[in-house]
C-alpha positions as CSV (number, residue, x, y, z in Angstrom):
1,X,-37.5,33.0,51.6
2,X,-34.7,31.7,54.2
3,X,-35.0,28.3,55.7
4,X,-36.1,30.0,59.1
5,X,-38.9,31.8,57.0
6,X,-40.4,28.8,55.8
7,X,-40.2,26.7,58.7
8,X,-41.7,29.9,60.8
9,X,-44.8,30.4,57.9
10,X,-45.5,26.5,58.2
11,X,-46.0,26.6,61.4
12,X,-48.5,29.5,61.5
13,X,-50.1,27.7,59.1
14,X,-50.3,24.7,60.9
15,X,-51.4,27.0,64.1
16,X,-54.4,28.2,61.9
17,X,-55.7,24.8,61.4
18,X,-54.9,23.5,64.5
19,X,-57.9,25.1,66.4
20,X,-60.5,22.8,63.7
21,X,-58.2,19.7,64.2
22,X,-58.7,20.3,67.9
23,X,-62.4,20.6,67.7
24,X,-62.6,17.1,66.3
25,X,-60.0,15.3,69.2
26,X,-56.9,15.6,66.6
27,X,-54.0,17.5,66.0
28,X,-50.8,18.5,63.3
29,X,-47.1,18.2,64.1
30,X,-44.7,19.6,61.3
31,X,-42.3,16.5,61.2
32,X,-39.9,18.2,58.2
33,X,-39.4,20.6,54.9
34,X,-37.1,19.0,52.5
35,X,-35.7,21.3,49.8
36,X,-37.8,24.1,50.5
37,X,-40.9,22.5,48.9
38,X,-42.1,19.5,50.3
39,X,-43.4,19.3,53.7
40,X,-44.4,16.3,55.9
41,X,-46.7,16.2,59.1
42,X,-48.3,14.0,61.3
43,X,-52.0,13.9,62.2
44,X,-52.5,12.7,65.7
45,X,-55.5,12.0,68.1
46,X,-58.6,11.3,66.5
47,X,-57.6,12.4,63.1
48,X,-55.2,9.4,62.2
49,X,-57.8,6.7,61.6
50,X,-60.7,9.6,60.4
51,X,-62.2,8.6,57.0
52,X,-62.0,12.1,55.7
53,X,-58.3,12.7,56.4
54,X,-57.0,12.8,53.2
55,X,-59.6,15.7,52.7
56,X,-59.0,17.5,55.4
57,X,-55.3,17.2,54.1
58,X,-55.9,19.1,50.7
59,X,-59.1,20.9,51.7
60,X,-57.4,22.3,54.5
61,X,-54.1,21.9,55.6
62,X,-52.2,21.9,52.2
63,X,-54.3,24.8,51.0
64,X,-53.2,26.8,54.2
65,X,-49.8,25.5,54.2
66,X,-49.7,27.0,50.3
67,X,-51.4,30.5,51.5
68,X,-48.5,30.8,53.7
69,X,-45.8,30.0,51.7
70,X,-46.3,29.2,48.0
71,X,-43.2,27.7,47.2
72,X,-44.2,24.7,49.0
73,X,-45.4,21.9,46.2
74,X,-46.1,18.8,48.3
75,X,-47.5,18.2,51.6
76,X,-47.4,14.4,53.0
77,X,-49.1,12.9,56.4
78,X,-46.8,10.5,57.7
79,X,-49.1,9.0,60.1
């Protein structure tokens, strides 16, 4: 998968969960990909001080992230 490739299938990902961040006042911004497997974003809004982000990071967003493209090994909130 090309660099455009990834960076494209992140960002669906990222637009799938967007909609159930949204619900909840929050939101996901794709801040990088570094070597083609490990991919940092920032929760905004509501869901940087939440108490269940870190699930909603691997329940959710890493395990779309991964459905989209399965090279990716790490995924890291920056917030």
């Amino acid at each position: 998968m090309t660099t455009e490739e990834l960076t494209t299938n992140v960002l669906k990902a990222l637009e799938e969960v967007r909609p159930f961040l949204n619900s909840d006042g929050g939101d996901i911004e794709l801040v990088a990909i570094e070597d083609g497997k490990n991919v940092t974003v920032r929760l905004q809004g509501a869901c940087t001080n939440c108490s269940v982000s870190h699930m909603t990071m691997r329940a959710g967003i890493e395990t779309t992230i991964k459905r989209y493209a399965p090279q990716i090994e790490t995924v890291v909130n920056v917030g």
